[in-house]
BAFI-3210 file (N, C-alpha, C; in Angstrom, 3 decimals, decimal comma, padded with zeros to 6 digits):
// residues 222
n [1|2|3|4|5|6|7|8|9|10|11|12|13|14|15|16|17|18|19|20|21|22|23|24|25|26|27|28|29|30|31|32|33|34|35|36|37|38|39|40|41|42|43|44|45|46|47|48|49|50|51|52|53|54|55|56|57|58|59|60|61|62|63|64|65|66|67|68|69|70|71|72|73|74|75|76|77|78|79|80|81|82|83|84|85|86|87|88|89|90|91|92|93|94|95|96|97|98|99|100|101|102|103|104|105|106|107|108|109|110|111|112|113|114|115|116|117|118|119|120|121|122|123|124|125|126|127|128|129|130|131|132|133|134|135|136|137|138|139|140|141|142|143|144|145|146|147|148|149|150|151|152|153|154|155|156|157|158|159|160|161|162|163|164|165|166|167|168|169|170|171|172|173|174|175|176|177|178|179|180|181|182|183|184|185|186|187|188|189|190|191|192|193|194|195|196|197|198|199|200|201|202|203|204|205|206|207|208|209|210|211|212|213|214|215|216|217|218|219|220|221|222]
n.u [143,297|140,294|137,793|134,690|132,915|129,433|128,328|125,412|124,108|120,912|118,180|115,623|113,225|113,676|114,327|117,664|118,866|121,466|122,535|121,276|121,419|122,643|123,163|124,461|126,054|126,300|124,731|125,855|128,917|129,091|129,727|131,905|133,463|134,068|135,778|138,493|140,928|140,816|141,602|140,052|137,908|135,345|132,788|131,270|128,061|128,197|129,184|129,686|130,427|132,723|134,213|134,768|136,419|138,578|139,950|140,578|143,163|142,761|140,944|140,093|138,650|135,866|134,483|131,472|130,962|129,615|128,122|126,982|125,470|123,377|122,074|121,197|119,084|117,538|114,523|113,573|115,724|115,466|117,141|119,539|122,834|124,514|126,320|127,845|129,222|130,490|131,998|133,923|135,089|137,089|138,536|139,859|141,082|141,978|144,744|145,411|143,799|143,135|142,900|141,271|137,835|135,152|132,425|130,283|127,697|126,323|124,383|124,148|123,984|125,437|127,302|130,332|133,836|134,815|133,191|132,847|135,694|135,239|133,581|134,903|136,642|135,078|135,974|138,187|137,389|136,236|134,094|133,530|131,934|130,646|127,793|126,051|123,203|119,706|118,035|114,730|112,443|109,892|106,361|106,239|105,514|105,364|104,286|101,480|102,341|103,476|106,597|108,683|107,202|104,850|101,779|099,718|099,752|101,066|103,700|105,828|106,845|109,977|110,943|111,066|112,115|114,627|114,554|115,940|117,175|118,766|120,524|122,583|124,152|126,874|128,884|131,321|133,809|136,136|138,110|138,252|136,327|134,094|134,362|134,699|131,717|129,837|128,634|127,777|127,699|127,935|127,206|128,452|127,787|128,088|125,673|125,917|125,015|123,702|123,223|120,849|122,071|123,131|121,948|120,301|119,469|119,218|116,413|113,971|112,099|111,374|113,034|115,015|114,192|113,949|116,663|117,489|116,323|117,904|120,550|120,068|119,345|122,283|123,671|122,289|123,374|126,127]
n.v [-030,125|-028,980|-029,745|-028,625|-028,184|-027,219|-027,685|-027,265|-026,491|-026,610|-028,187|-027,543|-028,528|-031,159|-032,083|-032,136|-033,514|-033,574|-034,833|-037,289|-040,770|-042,985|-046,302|-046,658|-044,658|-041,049|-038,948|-037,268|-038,006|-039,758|-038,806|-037,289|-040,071|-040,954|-038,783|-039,291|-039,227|-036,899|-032,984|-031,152|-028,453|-027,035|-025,345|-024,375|-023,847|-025,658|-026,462|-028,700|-030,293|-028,853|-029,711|-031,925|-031,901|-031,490|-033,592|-034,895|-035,210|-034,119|-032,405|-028,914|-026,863|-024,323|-022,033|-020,880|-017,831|-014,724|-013,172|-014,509|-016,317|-014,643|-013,428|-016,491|-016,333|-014,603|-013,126|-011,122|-011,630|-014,810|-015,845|-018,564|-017,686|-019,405|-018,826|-017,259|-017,881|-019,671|-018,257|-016,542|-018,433|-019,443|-016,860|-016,867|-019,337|-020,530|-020,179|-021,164|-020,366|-021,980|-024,611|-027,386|-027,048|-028,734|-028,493|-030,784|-032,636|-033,237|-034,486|-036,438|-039,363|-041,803|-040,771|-041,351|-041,071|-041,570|-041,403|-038,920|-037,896|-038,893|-037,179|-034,573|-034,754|-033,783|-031,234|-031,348|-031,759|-029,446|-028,157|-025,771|-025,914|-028,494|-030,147|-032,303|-034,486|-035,924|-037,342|-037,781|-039,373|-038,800|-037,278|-034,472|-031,533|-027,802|-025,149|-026,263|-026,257|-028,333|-029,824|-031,626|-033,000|-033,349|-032,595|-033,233|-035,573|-039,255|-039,876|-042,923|-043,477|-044,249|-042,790|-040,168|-037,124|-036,841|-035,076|-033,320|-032,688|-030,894|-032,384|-031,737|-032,768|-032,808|-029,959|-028,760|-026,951|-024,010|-021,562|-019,482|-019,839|-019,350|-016,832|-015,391|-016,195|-015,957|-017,992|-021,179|-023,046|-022,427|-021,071|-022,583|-025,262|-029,182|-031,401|-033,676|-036,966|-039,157|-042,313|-044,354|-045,999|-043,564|-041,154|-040,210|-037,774|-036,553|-034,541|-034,781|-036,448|-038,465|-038,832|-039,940|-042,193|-043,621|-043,320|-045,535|-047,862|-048,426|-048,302|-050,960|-053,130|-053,276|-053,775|-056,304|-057,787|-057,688]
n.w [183,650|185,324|187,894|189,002|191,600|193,198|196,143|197,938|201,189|201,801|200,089|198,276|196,970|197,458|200,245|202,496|200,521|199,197|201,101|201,644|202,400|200,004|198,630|200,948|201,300|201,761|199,422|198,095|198,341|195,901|193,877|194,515|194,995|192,907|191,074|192,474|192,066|190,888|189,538|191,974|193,032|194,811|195,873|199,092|201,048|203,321|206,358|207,219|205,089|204,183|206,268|205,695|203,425|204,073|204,781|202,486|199,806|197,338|197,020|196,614|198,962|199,530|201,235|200,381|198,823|200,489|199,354|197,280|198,514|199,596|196,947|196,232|198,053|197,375|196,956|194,896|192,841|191,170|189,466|189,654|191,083|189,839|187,628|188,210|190,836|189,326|187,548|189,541|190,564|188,268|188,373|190,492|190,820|188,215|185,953|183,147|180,370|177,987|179,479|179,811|181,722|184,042|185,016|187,006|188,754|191,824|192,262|190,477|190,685|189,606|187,469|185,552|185,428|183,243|181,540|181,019|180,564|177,903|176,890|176,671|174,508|172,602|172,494|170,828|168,573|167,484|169,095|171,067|174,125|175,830|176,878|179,197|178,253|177,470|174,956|173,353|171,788|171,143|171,047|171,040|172,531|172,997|174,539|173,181|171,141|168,097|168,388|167,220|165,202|162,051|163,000|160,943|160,075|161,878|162,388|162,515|166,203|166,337|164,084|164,204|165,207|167,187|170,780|172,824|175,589|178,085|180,776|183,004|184,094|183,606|182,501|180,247|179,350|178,569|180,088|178,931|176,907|178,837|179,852|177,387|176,843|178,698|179,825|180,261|178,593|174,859|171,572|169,784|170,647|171,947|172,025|174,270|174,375|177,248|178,911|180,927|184,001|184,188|183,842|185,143|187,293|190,225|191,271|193,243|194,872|193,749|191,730|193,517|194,748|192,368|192,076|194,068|193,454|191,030|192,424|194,379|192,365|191,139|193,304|193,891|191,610|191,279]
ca.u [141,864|140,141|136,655|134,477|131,668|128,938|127,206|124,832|123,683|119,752|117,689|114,240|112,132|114,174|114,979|118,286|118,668|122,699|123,101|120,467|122,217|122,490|123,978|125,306|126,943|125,824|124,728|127,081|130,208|129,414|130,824|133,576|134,748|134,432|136,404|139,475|142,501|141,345|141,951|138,363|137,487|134,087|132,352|129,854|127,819|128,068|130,341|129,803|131,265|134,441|135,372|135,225|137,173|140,079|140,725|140,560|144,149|142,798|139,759|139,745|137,466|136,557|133,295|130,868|130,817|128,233|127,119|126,179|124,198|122,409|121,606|120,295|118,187|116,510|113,407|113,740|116,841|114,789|117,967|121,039|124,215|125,929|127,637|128,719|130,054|131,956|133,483|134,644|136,271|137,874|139,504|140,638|142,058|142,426|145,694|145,203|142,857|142,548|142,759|139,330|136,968|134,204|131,328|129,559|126,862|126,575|122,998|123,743|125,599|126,094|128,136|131,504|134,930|135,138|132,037|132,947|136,388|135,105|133,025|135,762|137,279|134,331|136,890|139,239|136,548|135,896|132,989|133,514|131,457|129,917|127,152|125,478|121,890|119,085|117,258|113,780|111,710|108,646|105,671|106,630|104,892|105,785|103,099|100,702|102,408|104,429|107,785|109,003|106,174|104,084|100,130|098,420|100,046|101,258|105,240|106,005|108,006|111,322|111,535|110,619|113,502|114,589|113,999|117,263|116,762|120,035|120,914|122,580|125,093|128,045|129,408|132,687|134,349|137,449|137,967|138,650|135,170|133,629|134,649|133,768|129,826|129,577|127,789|128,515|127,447|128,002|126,694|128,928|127,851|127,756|125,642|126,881|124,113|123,693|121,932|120,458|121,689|124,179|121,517|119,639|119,410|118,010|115,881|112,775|112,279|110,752|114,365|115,669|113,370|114,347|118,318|117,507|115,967|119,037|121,379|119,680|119,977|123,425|124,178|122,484|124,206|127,815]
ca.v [-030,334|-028,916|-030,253|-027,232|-028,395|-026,489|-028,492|-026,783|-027,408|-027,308|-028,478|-026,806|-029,603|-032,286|-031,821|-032,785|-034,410|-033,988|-035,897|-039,070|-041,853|-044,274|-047,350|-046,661|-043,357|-039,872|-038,906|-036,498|-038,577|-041,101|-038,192|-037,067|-041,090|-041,289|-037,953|-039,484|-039,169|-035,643|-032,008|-031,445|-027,328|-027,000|-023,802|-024,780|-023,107|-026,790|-026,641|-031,084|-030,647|-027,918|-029,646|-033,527|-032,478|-030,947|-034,743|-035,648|-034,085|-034,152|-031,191|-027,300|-026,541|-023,103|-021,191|-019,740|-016,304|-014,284|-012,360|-015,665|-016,661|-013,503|-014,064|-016,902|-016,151|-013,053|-013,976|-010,992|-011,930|-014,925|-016,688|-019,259|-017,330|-020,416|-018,577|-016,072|-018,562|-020,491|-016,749|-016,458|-019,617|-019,261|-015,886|-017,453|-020,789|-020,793|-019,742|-021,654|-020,009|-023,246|-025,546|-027,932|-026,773|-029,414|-028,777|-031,768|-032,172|-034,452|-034,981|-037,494|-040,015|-042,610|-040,900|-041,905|-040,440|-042,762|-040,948|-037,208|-037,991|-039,364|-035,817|-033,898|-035,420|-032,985|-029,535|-031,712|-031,753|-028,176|-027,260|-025,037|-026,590|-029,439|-030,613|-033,696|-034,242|-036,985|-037,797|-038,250|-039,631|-038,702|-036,778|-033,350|-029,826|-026,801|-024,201|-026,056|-026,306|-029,691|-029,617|-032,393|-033,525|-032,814|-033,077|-033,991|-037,204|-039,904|-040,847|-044,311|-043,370|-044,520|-041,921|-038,594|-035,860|-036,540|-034,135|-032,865|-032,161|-030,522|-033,179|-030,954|-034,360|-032,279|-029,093|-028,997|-025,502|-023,786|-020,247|-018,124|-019,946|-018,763|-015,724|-014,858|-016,375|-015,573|-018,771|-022,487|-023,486|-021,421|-021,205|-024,130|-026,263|-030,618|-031,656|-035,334|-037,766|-040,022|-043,082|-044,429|-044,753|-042,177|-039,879|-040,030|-036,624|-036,134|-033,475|-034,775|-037,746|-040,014|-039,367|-040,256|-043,854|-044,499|-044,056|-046,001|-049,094|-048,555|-049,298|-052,444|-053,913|-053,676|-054,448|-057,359|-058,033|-057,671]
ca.w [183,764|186,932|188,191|189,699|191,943|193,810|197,042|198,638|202,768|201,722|199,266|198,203|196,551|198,115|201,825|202,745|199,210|198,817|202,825|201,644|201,826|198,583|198,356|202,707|201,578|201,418|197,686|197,613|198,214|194,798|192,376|195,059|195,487|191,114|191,079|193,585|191,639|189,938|190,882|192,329|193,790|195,950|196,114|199,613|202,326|204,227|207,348|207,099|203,920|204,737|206,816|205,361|202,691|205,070|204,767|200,819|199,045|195,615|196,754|197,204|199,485|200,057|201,991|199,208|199,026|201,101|198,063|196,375|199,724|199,367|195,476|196,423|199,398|197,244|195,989|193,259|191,943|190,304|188,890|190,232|190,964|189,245|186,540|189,366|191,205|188,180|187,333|191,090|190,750|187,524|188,412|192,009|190,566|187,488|185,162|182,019|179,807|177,561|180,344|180,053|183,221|184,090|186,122|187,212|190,371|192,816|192,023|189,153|191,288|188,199|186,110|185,284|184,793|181,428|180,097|181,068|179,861|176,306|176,261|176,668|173,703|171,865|172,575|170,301|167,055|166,409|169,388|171,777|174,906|175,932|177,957|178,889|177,795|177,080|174,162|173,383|170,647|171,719|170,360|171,724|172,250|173,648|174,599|173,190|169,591|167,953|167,978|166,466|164,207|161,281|163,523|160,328|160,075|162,423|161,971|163,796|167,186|166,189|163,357|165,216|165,884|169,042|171,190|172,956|177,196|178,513|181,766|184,247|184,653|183,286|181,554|179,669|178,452|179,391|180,744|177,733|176,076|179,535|179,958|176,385|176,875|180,784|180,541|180,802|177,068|173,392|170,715|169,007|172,089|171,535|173,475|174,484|174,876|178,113|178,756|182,073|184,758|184,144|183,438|186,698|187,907|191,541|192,286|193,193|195,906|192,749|191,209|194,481|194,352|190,768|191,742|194,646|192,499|190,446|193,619|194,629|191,352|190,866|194,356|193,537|190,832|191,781]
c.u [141,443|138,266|136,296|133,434|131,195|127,886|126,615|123,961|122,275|119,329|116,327|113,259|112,223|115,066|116,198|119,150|120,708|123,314|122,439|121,456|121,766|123,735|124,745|125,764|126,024|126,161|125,630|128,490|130,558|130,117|132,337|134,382|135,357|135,683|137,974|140,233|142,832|141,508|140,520|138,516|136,075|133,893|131,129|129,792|127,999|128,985|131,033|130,721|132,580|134,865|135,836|136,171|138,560|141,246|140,968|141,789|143,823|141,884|140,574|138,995|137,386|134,485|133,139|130,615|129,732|127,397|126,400|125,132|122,970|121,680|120,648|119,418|116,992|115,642|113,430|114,650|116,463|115,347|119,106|121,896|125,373|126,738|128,522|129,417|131,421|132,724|134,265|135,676|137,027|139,273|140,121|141,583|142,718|143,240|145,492|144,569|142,424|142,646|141,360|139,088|135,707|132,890|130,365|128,909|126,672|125,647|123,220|124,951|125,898|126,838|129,494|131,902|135,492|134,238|132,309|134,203|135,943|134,322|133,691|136,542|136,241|135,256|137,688|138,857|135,808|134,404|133,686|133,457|130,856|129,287|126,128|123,508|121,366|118,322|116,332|112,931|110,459|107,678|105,752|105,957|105,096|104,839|102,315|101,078|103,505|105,779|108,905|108,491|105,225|102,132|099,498|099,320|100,729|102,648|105,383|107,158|109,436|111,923|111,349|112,077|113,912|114,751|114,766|116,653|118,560|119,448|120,992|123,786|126,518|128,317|130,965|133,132|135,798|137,279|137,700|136,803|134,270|133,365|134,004|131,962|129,264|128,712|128,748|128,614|127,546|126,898|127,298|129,251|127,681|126,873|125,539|125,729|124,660|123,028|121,763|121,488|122,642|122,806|120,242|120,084|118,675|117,521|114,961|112,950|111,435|112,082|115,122|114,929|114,446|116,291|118,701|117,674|117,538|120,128|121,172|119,831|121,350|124,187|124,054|123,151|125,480|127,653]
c.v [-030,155|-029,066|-029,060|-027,906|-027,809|-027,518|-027,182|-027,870|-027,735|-026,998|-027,992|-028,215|-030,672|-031,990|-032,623|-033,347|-034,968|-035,152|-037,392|-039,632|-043,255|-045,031|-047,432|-045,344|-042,266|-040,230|-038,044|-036,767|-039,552|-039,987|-037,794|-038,192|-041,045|-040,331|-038,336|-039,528|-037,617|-034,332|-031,151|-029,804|-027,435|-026,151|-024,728|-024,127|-023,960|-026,666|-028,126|-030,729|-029,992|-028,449|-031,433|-033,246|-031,926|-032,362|-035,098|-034,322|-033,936|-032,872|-030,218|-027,220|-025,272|-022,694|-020,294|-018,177|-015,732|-013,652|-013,339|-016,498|-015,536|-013,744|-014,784|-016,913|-015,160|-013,487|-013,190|-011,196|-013,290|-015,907|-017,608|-018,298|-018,236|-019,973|-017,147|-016,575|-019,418|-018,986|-017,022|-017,430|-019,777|-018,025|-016,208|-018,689|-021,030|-019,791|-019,857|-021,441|-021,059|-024,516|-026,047|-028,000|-028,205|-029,338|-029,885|-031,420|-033,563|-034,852|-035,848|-038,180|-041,283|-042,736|-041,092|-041,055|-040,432|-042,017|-039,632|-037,016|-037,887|-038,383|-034,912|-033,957|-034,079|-031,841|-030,290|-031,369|-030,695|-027,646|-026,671|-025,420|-027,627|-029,650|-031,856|-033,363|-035,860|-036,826|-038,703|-038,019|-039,930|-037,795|-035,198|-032,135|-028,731|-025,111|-024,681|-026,444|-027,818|-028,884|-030,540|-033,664|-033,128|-033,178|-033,674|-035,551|-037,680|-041,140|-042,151|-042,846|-043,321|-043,429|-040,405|-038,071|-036,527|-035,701|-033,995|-031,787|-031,838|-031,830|-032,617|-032,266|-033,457|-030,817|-028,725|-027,434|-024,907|-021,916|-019,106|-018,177|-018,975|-017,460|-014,673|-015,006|-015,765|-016,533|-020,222|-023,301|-021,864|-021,801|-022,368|-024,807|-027,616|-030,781|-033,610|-035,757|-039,069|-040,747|-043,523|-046,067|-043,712|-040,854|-039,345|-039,479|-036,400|-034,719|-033,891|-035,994|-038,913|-039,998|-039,950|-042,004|-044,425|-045,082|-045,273|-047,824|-049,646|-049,446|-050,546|-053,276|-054,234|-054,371|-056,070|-058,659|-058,363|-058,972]
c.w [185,218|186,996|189,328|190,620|192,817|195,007|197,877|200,104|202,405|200,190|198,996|197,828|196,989|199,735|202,037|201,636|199,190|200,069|202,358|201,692|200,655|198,631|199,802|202,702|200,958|200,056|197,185|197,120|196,696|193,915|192,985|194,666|193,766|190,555|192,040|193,457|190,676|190,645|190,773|192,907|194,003|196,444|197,650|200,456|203,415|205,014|207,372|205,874|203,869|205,287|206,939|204,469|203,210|204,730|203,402|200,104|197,995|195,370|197,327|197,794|200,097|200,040|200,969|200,005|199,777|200,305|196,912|197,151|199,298|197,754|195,490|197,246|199,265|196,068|194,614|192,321|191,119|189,759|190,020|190,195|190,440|188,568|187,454|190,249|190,343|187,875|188,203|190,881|190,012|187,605|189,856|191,426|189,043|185,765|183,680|181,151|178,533|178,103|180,630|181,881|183,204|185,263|186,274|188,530|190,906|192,880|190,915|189,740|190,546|187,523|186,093|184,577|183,456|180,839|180,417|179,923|178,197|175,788|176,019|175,207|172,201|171,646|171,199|168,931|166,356|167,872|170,733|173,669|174,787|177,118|178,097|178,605|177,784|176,123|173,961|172,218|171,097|170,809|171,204|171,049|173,152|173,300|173,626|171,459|169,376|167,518|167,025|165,516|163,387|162,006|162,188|159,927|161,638|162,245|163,519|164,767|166,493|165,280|163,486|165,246|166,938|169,462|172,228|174,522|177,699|180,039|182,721|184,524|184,872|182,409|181,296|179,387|179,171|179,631|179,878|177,238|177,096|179,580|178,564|176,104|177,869|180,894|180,316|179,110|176,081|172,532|169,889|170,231|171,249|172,584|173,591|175,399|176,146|178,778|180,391|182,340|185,328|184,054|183,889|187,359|189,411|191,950|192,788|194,695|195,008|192,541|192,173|194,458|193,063|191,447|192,859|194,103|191,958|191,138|193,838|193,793|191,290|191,794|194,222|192,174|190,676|192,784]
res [x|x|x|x|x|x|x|x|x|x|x|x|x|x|x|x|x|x|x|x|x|x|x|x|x|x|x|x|x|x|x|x|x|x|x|x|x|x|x|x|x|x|x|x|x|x|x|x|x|x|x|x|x|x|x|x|x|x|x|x|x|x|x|x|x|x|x|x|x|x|x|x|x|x|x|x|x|x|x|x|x|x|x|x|x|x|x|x|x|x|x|x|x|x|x|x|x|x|x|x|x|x|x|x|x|x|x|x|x|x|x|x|x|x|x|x|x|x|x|x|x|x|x|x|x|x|x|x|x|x|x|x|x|x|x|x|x|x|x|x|x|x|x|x|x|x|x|x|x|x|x|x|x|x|x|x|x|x|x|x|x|x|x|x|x|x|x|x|x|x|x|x|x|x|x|x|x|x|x|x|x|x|x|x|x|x|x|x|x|x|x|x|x|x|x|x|x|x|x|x|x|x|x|x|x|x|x|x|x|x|x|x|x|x|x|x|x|x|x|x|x|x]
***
């Protein structure tokens, strides 16, 4: 099992975002310390970060490509080079073609090894990939139309669809599945629900508040 992760030096909507510090420590470091006994690779443009993990034996750390700088730096290209980076890294590191891959981000500094683990456990039951997600029983529309309700009536809340938001927390799959999608999820994807505050994503500087809140509680708590 090899853990892929991508830090990047800046942040667009959130300045700085992966350096904040939460809880005393950069936001970056809560999935490295959770990650501290696995075998961790680190695609980054960050020099701070090349050359902290010089010290941690459990990471790869290796200077993203210049053609994935460029990618991203070109306004018509439009998309992430992420699945151009997870290739790169699969055909550099990894042998195993059903060896479970995990991409996780360092923007969801909550989540736990116990709950990636117990997703993983999905490859075992017949799907393909997995990725984390949240669920919502809400009254939902998309362009304008319902998605998970009949408009001429009025179903209580509780019995609505829920309404199925990919996370971004985690993605599960192994090389061969990869290689055959060129993406991170299939078509027989699970996607493995996760509740708060595992499933406090930062991009924003409100999500950065909320995981803040979060901290203080527990601190006070413990």
């Amino acid at each position: 099992m090899k853990f892929f992760i991508i830090i990047k030096e800046e942040s667009e909507r959130l300045p700085n975002k992966n350096f904040l510090t939460l809880s005393g420590i950069p936001l970056y470091r809560h999935l490295l310390n959770e990650l501290a006994l696995e075998d961790v690779y680190i695609d980054t443009d960050s020099d701070r970060i090349f050359n902290e993990c010089k010290t941690l034996t459990n990471i790869t750390c290796y200077k993203r490509d210049s053609r994935f700088v460029e990618m991203e730096n070109n306004i018509e290209f439009g998309v992430s080079p992420v699945l151009f980076m997870i290739e790169n890294f699969l055909n550099k590191f990894v042998v195993d073609e059903d060896g479970i891959i995990i991409t996780p981000h360092v923007t969801s500094p909550f989540i736990k090894l116990k709950t990636i683990l117990k997703a993983t456990e999905m490859l075992t039951k017949g799907y393909d990939t997995v990725c984390a997600c949240t669920e919502h029983k809400e009254f939902t529309y998309f362009k304008g139309q319902p998605v998970n309700f009949n408009p001429e009536e009025v179903p209580k809340t509780q019995n609505l669809e829920p309404v199925i938001m990919g996370n971004g927390a985690f993605f599960i799959f192994t090389k061969k599945e990869f290689m055959k999608n060129k993406n991170r999820t299939s078509e027989n994807n699970y996607f493995y629900p996760i509740q708060l505050p595992e499933s406090i994503e930062i991009d924003t500087f409100e999500d950065f508040k909320l995981a803040e809140l979060y901290s203080e509680r527990n601190n006070r708590i413990s």
